[in-house]
N, C-alpha and C positions, 0 to 999 in steps of 0.2 A: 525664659522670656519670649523665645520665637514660638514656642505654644501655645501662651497666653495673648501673644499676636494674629495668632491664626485664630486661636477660638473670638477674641473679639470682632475680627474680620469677619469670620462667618457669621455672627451672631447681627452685627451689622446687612448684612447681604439679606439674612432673613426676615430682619425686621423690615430692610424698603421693599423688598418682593411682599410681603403679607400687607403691609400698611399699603400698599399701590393695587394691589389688587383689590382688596377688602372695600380700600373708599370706589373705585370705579364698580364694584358690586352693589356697593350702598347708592350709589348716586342714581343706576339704573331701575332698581328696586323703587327710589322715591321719584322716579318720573313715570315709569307704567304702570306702578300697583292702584288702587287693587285690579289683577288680574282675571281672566276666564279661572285659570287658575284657583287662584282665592277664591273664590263664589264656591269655584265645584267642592273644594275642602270644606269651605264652611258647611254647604250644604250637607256634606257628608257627615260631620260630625255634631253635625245636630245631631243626627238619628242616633246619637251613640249616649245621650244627656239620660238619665236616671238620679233616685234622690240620692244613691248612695255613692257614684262616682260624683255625683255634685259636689257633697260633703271633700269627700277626699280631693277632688281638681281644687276646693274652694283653700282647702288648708297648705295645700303645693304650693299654690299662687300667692301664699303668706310669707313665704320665705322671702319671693323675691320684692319685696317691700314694707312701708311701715317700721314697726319699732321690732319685731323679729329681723329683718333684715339690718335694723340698727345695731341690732345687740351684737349680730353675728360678725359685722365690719370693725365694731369696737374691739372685739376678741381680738380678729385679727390683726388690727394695727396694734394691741397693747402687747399681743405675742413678738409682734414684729420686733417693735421698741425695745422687750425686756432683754431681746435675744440680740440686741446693737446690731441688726442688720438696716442697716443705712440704705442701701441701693433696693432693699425689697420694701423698707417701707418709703420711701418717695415714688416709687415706681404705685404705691397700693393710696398713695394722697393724691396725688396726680392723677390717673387714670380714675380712679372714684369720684373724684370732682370735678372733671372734664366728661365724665360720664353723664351726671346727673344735668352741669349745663349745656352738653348737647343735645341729651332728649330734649329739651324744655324750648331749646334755638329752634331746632330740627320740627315739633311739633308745631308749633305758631309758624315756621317757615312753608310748609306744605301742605299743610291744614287738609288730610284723609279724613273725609269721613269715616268711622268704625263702622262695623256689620250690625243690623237692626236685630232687635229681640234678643241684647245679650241680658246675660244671667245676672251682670252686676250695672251700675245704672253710673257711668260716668261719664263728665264733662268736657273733658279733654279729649284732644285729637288723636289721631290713630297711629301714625305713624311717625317714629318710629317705633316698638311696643320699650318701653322705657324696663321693664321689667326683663325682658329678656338683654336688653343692654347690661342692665347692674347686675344680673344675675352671671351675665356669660362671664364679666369682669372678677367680679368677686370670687369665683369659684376657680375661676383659671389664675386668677391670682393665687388660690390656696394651692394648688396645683405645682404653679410657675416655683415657689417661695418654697414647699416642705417636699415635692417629690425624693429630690437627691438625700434627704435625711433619712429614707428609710431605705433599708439595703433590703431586706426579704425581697426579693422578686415580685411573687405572689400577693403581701401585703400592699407594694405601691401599685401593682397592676389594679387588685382591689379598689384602692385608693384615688387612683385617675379615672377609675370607670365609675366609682360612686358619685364622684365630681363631674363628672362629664353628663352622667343621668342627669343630676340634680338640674344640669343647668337646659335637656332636652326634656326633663318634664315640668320646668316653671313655663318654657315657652312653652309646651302642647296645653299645659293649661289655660293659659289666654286666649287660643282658639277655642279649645273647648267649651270654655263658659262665652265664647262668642263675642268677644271683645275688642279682638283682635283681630285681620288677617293672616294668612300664613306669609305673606310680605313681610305684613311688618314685623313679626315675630325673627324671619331670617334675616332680614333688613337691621334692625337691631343684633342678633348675631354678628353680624358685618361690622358694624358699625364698634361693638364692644370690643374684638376681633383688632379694628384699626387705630381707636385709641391704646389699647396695651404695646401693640406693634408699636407704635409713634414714640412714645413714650419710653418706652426701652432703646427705641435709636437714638431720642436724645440725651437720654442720659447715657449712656456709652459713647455717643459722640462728648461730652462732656466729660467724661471719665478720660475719655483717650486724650483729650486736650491736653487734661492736666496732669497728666502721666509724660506728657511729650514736653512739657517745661521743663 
């Protein structure tokens, strides 16, 4: 019982240090972006644009949205459900739909201009990159929810760093096709970052409640 105390307790500790930091990162991100910064990136990564990294940044950036990004979320919550883990799947409903309605607040609230001459022609606001938020979420959720089930070493090490790419090359793709700033791409990181944090505080504040009944 006093283990299970302590590990709540820390896990508490970590979730306000991460969500307190993360929103004060996101907050200052969405008051100086875009940056000297940003420009010089951007600019830089034009020069890197070819037809055949097109293709491939175009099909990265498929993941983290649309009905590939749907199917992959469905997976996970139906895995979640079949396997009765409760606390991973409200933690994966909550954070995905506080995800989605904070881009969409957060974008009409700050209204960034995106960077001229990108690759793909949308109408929407720049910041925060909505893609890099559902991306950081959903992955670090695969992560958060199946690491402890695999014991190889080498397999979850595999496993967290595949997850971890996945979710630094759907954001390098947003800059890439020039869509994006690098703000708001890490700005978004932050942001995905603080709702999971938030979210796991409150529900373990909520679990300890009702434990303490």
């Amino acid at each position: 019982m006093s283990s299970f105390k302590f590990h709540t307790h820390s896990l508490l500790q970590l979730s306000t240090i991460l969500l307190l930091s993360t929103s004060i990162s996101f907050i200052l991100f969405a008051i100086y972006s875009p940056t000297s910064l940003d420009k010089f990136i951007s600019e830089k990564t034009v020069t890197l644009q070819n037809p055949l990294l097109t293709k491939i940044m175009l099909a990265v950036t498929a993941l983290g949205s649309g009905w590939i990004f749907g199917i992959l979320t469905l997976c996970l919550l139906a895995l979640l459900l079949k396997k009765s883990l409760w606390f991973n799947l409200l933690l994966a409903i909550f954070s995905l739909s506080l995800g989605w309605l904070f881009v969409k607040t957060f974008k009409e609230l700050f209204h960034h201009a995106r960077p001229q001459n990108a690759l793909q022609h949308l109408a929407s606001y720049s910041f925060p990159s909505g893609h890099a938020v559902m991306s950081f979420i959903l992955f670090s959720l695969v992560i958060y929810c199946f690491k402890n089930n695999i014991q190889h070493k080498i397999i979850k090490f595999l496993f967290i760093t595949s997850c971890s790419l996945l979710i630094l090359l759907i954001g390098f793709s947003r800059i890439y096709l020039n869509v994006h700033w690098f703000s708001d791409v890490l700005g978004g990181f932050m942001l995905g970052l603080s709702i999971i944090s938030g979210v796991i505080l409150c529900l373990n504040l909520f679990q300890k409640s009702r434990k303490e009944k």
